[in-house]
C-alpha positions in Angstrom: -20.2 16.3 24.9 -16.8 17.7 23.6 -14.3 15.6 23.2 -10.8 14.7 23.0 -9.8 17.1 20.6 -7.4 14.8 18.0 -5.8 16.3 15.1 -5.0 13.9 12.6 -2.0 15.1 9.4 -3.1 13.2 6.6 -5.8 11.7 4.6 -4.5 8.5 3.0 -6.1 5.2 3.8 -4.7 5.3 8.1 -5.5 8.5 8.7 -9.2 8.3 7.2 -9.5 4.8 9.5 -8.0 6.5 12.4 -10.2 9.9 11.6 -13.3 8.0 11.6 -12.6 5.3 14.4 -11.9 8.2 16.6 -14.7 9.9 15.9 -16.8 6.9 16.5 -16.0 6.8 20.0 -16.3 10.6 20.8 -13.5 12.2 20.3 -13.6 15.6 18.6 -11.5 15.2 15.0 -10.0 16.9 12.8 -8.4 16.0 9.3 -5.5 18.1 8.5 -4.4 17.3 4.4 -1.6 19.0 2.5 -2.9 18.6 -1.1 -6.8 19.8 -2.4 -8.3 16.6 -1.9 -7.9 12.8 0.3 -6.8 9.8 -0.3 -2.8 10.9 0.0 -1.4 8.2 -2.6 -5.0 7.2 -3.4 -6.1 10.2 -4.9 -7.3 10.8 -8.7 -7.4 13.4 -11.1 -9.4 14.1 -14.4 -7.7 14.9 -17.8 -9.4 15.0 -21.3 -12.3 12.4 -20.4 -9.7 10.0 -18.8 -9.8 9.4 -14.5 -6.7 7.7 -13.3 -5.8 6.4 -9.9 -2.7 7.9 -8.7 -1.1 5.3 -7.2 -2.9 1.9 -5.0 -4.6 -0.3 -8.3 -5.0 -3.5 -6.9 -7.9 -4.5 -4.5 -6.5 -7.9 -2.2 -7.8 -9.0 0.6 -11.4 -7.9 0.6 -12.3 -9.4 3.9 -9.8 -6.2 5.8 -12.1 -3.6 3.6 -15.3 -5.4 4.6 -14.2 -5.3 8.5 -13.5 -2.1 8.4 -17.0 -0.5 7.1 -18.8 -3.5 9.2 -17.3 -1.6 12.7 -19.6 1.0 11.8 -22.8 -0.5 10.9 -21.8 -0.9 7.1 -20.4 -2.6 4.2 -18.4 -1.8 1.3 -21.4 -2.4 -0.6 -22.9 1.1 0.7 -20.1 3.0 -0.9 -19.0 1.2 -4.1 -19.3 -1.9 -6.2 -17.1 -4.8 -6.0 -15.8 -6.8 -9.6 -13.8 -10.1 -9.3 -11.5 -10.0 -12.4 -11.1 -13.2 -14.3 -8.5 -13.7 -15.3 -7.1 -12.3 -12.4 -4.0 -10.4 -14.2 -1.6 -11.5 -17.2 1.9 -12.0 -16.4 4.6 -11.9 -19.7 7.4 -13.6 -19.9 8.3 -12.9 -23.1 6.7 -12.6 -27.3 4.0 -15.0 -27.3 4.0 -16.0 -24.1 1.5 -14.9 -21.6 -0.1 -16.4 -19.1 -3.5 -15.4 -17.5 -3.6 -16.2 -14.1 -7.5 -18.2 -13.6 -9.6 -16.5 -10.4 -11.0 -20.6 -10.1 -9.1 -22.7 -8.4 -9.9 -26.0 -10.8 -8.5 -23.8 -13.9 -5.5 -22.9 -11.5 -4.7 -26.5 -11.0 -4.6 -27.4 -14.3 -2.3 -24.1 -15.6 0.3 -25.6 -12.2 0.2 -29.3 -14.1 0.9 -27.6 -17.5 4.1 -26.2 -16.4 5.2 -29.2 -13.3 3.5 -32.5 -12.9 2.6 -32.7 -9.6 2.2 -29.3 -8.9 -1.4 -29.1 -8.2 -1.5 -31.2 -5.3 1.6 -29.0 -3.9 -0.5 -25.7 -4.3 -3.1 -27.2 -2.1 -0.9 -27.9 0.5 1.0 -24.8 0.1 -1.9 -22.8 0.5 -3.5 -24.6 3.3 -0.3 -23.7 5.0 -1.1 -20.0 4.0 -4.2 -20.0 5.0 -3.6 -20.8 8.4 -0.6 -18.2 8.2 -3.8 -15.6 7.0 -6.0 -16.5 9.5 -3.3 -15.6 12.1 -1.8 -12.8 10.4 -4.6 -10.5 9.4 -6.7 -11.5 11.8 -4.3 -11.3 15.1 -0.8 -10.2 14.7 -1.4 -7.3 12.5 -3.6 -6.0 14.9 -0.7 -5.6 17.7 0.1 -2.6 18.2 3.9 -3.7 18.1 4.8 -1.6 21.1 6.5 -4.3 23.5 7.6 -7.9 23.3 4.6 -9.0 26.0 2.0 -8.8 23.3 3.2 -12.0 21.5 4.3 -13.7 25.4 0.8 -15.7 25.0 1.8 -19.4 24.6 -0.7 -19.6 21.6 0.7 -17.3 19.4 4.3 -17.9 20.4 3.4 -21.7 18.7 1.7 -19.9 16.2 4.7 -17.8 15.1 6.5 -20.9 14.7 4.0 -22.5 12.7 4.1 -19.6 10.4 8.1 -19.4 9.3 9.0 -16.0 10.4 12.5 -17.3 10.5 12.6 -18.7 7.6 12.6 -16.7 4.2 10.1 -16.9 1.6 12.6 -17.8 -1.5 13.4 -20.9 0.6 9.9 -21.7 1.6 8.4 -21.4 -1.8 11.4 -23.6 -3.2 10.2 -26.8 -0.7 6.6 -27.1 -3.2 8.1 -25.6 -7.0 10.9 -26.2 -8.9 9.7 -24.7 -12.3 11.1 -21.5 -13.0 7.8 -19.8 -14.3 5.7 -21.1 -10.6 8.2 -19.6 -8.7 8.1 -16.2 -10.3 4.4 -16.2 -10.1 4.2 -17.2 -6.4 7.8 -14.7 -5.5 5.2 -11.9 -7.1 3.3 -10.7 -4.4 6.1 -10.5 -2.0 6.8 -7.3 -4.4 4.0 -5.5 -2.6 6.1 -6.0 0.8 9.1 -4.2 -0.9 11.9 -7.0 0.0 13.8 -9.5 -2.2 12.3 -13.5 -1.4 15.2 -13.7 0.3 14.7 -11.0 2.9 11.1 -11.4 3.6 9.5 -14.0 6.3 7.6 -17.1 4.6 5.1 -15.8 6.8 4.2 -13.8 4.4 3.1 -16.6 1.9 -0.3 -15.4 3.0 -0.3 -13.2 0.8 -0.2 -16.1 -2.0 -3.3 -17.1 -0.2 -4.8 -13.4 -0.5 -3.9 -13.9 -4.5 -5.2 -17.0 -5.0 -7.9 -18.1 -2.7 -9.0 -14.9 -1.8 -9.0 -13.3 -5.3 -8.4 -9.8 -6.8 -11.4 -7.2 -7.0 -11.6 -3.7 -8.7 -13.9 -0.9 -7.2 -16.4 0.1 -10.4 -15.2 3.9 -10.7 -11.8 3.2 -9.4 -9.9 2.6 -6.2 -10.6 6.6 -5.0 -13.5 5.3 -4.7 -12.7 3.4 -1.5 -11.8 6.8 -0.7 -14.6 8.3 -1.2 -16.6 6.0 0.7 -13.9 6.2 3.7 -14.6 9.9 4.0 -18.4 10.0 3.6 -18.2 7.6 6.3 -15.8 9.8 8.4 -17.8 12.8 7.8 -21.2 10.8 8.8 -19.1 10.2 12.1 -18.2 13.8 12.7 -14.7 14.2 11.4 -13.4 17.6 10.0 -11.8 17.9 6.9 -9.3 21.7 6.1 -7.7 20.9 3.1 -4.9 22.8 1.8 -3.5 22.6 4.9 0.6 22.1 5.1 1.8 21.2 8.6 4.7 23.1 9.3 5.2 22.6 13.3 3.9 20.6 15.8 4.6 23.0 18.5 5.8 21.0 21.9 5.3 21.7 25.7 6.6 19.6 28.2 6.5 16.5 26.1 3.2 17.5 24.6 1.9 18.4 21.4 0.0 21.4 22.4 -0.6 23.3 18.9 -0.7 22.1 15.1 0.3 24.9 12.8 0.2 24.9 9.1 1.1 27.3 6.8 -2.6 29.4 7.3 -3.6 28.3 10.4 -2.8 27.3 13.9 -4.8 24.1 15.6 -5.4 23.3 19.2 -4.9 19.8 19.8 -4.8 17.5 22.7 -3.6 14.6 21.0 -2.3 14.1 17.2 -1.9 11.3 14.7 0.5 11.8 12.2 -0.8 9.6 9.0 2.0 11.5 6.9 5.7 10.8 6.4 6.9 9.8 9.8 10.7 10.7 8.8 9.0 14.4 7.5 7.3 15.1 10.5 10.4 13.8 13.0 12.7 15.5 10.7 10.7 18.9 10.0 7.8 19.2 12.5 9.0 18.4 15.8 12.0 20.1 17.6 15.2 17.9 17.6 14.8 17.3 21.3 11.1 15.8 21.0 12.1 13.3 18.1 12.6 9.4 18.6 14.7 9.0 16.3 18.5 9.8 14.8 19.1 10.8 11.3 21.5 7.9 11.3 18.6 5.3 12.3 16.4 6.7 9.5 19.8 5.8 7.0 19.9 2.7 7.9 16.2 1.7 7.3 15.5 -0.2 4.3 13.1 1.0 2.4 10.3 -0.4 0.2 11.4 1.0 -3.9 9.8 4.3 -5.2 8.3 4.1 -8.7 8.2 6.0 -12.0 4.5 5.8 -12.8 3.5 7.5 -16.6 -0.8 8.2 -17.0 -1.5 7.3 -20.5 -4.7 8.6 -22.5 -5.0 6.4 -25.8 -7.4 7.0 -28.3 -8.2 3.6 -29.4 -8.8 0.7 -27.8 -5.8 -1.8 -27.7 -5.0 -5.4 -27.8 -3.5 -8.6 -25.8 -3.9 -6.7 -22.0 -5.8 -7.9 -19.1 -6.7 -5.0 -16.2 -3.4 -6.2 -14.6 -0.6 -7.1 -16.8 3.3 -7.9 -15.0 6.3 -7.6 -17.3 8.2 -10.4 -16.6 10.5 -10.7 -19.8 13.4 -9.9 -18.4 15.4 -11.7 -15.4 14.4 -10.1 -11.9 17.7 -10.7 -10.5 19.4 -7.4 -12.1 16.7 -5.4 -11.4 16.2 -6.5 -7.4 20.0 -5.1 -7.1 19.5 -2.4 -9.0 16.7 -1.6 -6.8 18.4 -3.3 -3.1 21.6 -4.1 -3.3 23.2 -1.1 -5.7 20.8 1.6 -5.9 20.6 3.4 -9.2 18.2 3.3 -12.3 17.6 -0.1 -13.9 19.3 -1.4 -16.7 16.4 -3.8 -17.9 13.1 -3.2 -15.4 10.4 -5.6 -15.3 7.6 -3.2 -15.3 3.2 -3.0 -14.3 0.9 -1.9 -16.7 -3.0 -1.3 -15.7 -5.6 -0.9 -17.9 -8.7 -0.3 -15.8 -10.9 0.7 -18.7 -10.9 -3.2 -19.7 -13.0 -4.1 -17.0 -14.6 -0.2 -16.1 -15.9 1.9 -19.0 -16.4 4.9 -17.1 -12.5 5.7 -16.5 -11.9 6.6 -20.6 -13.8 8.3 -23.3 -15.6 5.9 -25.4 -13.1 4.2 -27.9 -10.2 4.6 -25.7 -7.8 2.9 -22.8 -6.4 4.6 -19.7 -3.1 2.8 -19.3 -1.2 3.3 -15.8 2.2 2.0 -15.8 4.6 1.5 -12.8 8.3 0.8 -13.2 10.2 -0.3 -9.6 13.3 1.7 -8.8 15.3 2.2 -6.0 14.5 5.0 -3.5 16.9 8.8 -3.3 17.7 8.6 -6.7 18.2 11.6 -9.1 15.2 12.0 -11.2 15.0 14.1 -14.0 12.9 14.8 -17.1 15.3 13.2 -19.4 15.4 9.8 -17.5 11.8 9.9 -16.9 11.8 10.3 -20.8 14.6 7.4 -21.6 12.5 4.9 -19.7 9.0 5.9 -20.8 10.2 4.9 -24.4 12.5 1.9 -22.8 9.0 1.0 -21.9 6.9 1.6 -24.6 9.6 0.2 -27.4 9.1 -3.4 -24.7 5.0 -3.2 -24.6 4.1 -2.4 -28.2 6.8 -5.3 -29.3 5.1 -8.0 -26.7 1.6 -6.6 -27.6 2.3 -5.9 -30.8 0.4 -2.9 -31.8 1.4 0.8 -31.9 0.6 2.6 -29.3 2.8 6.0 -29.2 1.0 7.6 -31.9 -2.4 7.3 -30.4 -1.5 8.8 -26.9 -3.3 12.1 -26.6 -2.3 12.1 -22.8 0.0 11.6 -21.6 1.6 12.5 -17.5 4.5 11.0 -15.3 5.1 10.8 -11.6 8.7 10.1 -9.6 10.9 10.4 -6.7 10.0 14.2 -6.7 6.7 14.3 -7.1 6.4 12.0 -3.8 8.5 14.5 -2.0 6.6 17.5 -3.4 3.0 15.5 -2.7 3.3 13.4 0.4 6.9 14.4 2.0 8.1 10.9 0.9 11.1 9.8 2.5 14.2 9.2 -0.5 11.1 9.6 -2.6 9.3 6.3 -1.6 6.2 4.8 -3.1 5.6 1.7 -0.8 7.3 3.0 3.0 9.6 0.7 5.3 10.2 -2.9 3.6 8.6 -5.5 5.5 12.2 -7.6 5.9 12.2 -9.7 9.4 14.4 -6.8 10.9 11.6 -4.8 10.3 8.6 -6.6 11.4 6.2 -5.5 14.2 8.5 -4.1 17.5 10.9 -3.9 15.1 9.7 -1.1 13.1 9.4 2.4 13.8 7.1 2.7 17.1 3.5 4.1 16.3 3.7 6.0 19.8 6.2 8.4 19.6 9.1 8.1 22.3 9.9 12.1 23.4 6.2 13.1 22.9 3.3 12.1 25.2 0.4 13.0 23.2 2.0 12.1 19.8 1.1 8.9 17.4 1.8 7.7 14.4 0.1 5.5 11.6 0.6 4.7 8.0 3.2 2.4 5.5 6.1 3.8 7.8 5.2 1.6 11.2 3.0 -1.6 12.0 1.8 -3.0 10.3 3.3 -2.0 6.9 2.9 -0.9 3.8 0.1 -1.9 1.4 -3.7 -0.6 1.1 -5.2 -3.2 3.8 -2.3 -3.0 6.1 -2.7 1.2 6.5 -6.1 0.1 6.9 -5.6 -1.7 9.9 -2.3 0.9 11.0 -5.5 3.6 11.3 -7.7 1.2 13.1 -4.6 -0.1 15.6 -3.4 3.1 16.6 -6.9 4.5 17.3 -7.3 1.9 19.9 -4.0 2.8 21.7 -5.0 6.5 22.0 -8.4 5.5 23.1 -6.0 3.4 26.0 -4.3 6.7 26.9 -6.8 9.3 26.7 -9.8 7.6 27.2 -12.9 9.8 27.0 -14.5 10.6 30.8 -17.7 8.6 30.8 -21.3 9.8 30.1 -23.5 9.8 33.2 -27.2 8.9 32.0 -30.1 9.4 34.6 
């Protein structure tokens, strides 16, 4: 049986879950991807014996990734191999003083009491609240589709959205258990993933403390393209399509329906489409102004999660005093959140991310050296230039060789960076984003940009831009969630068996 034909623009994490879901149930699909390979913000590339992850480096919530392959008769452990990094990351607050976060709860306790008495006991309670806040989260609300208040009218999960602090905000919620200055930035940390300040994101989210903590952080042996990898084996086992080097340049509309797909090569028939790419690009640039659900002036006023200036490093030695994960936390976060929030412009003193993968995997540098990946936050739109990518890199550097103390410059034989335009150029990226829509309370589930477009009948979208959010696990479930509501809409006509 032919199905559904369903085209889907983009190959990052959503559209590889919607690809394959779809496919899964019958429909017809086909993968339409702008750049020579998947993964959109999850891809790799090769240089000089080094393999770097483009963007996504950390592996939470394990349980959304296992789910996912289990739908389809498999598990995570059929495409790639699972590490639990202990420590978990290194966080430095300044010379000589780094702390390495434990993966074991009984070693966790003990690093709590060596900074506040008492503090122990208020992590278990804390994350017994999370927990719950996880198990209700993940496992229901991210899951709704987001498209009308009636989903959440249940009298269940209207007391559960009170039990989990959406109203309240995080910096507030996380200041009820700490007082030491130290705790608090470790536990604030995560909430950087959602791409708001404490003070603008729910205290729901302190499940992602729980996803930290309890639930641990994990590295793919190979790298996190891996996960990609597996995603589209899977997918192709399933039937989906993949044309690469294929840029969508018009979604051709009929009466309120998508009808055609073309792209700069070819044209695509299509009975329904899921956009997994920039849903400002493809309202903006794909559709006809009289099909799009949205006003320029709506899309200003979103706040969006920061961009980043990433550098890939080749180093020809191995180096010292770095973890896999290692947060920057020497200077105060304050000056940089408005430099990122509040007064966009380039940061005066960034905290900054450094990954060194080829601690834990030795297959990602030549023998004898580290990969290094850095990522400095900075505010979306902003001018970006060689110069300034050049200025920070050694802003950087100057910072990381002092703290680590070794010299590192000298032994870089490679060495690329990545910024506001290269997002544009590579994925369409709104203001140049890394991260998509910040998950504040003004932008949480109906709240956010609908995944079913509003002009278009036959139109969808998924990804970092609407529900759930941004993050690897939550585009995940965006793919999985908006596969269900076309399967509502244009539900394949039954199979007769005699």
């Amino acid at each position: 049986m032919i199905g559904t034909r369903v085209i889907v623009i983009g190959s990052g994490f959503s559209g590889l879950a919607a690809a394959t879901s779809l496919a899964d149930q019958g429909y017809e699909v086909t993968v339409l991807e702008k750049n020579d390979s998947p993964g959109g913000r999850a891809r790799s590339f090769s240089a000089d014996g080094f393999t770097f992850d483009m963007g996504p480096s950390w592996y939470w919530m394990p349980d959304v990734f296992e789910s996912y392959f289990n739908k389809f008769g498999k598990s995570t452990s059929d495409y790639y191999d699972l590490k639990r990094l202990d420590p978990s990351y290194a966080v430095i607050f300044g010379e000589n003083d780094f702390v390495n976060i434990p993966a074991q709860m009984p070693q966790m306790h003990a690093l709590f009491e060596s900074m506040e008495k008492g503090s122990a006991e208020q992590l278990d309670k804390f994350l017994e609240q999370a927990a719950y806040k996880y198990e209700v989260g993940i496992n229901q609300l991210v899951y709704k589709p987001g498209r009308s208040l009636t989903e959440f009218m249940s009298p269940r999960l209207l007391l559960d959205v009170i039990r989990m602090d959406v109203f309240q905000s995080f910096h507030k919620h996380i200041r009820r258990f700490f007082r030491h200055d130290k705790i608090i930035k470790l536990m604030e940390f995560p909430i950087l993933f959602l791409g708001a300040l404490p003070q603008n994101t729910p205290a729901l989210y302190s499940l992602m403390n729980y996803a930290d903590i309890s639930l641990g952080t994990w590295y793919p042996m190979g790298g996190m393209h891996k996960i990609v990898e597996g995603m589209v084996k899977l997918a192709t086992e399933k039937g989906v399509k993949f044309r690469y080097n294929q840029d969508v340049q018009q979604l051709q509309v009929e009466k309120q329906v998508v009808h055609r797909v073309q792209t700069s090569t070819d044209a695509f028939q299509a009975d329904v489409v899921v956009a997994s790419a920039d849903y400002h690009h493809v309202e903006k640039e794909l559709l006809p102004e009289t099909s799009r659900s949205y006003t320029d002036a709506y899309w200003e006023d979103r706040v969006m999660a920061p961009s980043s200036l990433l550098f890939y490093l080749g180093v020809s030695k191995r180096l010292q005093n770095l973890q896999h994960h290692n947060l920057f936390f020497d200077e105060d976060f304050g000056p940089h959140a408005e430099e990122i929030y509040t007064n966009p412009k380039w940061p005066t003193k960034p905290l900054f991310y450094v990954s060194a993968p080829s601690v834990t995997d030795p297959a990602v540098a030549p023998e004898g050296c580290e990969n290094l990946f850095i990522l400095i936050p900075v505010a979306p739109g902003l001018e970006d230039t060689e110069e300034l990518r050049e200025k920070y890199f050694n802003l950087v550097m100057d910072r990381l060789e002092r703290l680590t103390k070794q010299e590192i410059r000298s032994a870089i034989v490679y060495k690329r960076s990545y910024a506001h335009r290269d997002f544009i150029k590579d994925y369409n990226a709104f203001k140049g984003n890394a991260y998509g829509l910040a998950n504040t309370l003004l932008q949480t589930a109906i709240l956010k940009p609908s995944l079913k477009s509003k002009k278009v009948k036959n139109l969808f979208y998924t990804g970092q831009l609407t529900v759930p959010g941004p993050g690897v696990p939550p585009s995940l479930i965006s793919g999985q969630v908006v596969a269900k509501e076309v399967a509502k809409e244009f539900a394949l006509p039954a199979v007769v068996t005699v």
